[in-house]
C-alpha positions as CSV (number, residue, x, y, z in Angstrom):
1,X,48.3,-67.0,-51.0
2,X,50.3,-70.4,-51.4
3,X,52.8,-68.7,-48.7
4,X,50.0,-67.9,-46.0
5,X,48.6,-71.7,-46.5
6,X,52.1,-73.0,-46.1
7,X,52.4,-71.1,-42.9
8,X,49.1,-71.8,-41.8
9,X,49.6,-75.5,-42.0
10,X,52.7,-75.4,-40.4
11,X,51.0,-73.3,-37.3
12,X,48.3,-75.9,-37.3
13,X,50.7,-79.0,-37.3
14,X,52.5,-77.9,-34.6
15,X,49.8,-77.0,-32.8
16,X,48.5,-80.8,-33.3
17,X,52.1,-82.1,-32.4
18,X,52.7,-79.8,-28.8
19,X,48.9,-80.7,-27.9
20,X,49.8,-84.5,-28.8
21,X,53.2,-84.3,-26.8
22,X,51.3,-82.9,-23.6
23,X,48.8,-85.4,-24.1
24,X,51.7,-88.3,-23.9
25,X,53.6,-86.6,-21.0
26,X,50.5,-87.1,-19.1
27,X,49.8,-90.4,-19.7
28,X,53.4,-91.4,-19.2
29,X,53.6,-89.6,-15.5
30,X,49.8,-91.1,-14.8
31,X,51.7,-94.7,-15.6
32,X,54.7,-93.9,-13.8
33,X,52.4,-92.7,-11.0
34,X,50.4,-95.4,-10.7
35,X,53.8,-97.8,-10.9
36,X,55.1,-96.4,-8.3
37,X,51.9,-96.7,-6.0
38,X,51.9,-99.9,-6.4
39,X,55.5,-100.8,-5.8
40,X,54.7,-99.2,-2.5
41,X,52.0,-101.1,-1.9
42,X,53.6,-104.6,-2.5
43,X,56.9,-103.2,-0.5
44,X,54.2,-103.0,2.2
45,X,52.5,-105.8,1.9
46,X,55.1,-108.2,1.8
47,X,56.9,-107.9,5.4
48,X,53.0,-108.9,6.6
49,X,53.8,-111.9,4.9
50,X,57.3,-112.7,6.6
């Protein structure tokens, strides 16, 4: 029985820890997404200027 909760809990915890990893990746290429939309937009917007 102490086995089975063992492995149970370890199932569960990674389960938490690939959901949490996902989570981050998409919050990291949202970030770098919205970065790089706005480098473009000021690369744009500065020859206006000139």
């Amino acid at each position: 029985m102490f086995g089975l909760g063992i492995i149970k809990g370890t199932i569960i915890g990674m389960g938490v820890g690939v959901m949490a990893g996902l989570a981050l990746k998409e919050v990291c290429k949202m970030k770098k997404k919205k970065d790089q939309i706005s480098k473009t937009e000021n690369d744009s917007v500065d020859p206006e200027n000139s």
